[in-house]
C-alpha positions as CSV (number, residue, x, y, z in Angstrom):
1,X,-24.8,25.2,-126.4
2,X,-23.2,29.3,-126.6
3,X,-20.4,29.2,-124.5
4,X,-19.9,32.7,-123.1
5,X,-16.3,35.0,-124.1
6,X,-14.4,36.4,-121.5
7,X,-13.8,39.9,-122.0
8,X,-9.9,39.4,-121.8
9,X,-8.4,36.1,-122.6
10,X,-4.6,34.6,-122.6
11,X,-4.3,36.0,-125.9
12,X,-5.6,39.8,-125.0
13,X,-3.0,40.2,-122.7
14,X,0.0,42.2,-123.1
15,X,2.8,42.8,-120.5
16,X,3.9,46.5,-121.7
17,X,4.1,49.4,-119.6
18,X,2.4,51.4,-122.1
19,X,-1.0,49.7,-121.5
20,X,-3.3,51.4,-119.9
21,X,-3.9,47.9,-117.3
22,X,-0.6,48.1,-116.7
23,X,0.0,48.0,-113.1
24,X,2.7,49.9,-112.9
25,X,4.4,52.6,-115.2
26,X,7.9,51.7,-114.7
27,X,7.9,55.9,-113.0
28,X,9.3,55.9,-109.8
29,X,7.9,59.1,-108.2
30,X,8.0,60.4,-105.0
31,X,5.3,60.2,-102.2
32,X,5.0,64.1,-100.4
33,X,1.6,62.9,-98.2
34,X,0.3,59.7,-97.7
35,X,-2.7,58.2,-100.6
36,X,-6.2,58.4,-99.4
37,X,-6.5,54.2,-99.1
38,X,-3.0,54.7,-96.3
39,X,-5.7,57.0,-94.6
40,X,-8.3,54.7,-95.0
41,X,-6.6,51.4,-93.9
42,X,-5.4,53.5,-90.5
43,X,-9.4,54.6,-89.8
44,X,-10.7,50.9,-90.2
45,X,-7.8,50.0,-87.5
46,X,-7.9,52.4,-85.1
47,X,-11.9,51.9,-84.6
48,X,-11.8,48.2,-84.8
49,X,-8.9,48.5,-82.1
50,X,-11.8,51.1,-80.2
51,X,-14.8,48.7,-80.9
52,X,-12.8,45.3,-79.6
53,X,-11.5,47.4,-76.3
54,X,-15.3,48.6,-75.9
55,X,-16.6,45.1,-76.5
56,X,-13.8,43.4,-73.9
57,X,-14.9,46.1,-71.7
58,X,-17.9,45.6,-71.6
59,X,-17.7,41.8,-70.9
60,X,-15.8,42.5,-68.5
61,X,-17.9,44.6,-66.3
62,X,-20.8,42.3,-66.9
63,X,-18.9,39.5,-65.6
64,X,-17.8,40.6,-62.4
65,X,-20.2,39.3,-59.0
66,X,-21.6,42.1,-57.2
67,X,-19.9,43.0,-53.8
């Protein structure tokens, strides 16, 4: 039976700031506009926010008796 290799294994890792996987440099810098994925995550709220309202509206209207 060939038992598959991962592609990185306990021994393939290296905690150094100079790898390139690193997941941070170590650099602090400083943020002049927000990153496209702030922008992002505020779009996804703002019209699931819209779409819940609509929905809850909608409900609502349909379950009021006429008169």
């Amino acid at each position: 039976m060939i038992v598959p290799r991962l592609a990185f294994g306990p021994d393939d890792i290296k905690a150094s700031a100079s790898t390139p996987g690193a997941p941070h440099s170590g650099t602090v810098r400083e943020r002049k506009i927000p990153e496209l994925s702030d922008v992002a995550l505020f779009v996804v709220a703002v019209l699931a926010v819209w779409l819940t309202r609509r929905a809850l509206r909608r409900r609502m209207r349909k379950g009021r008796p006429d008169g």
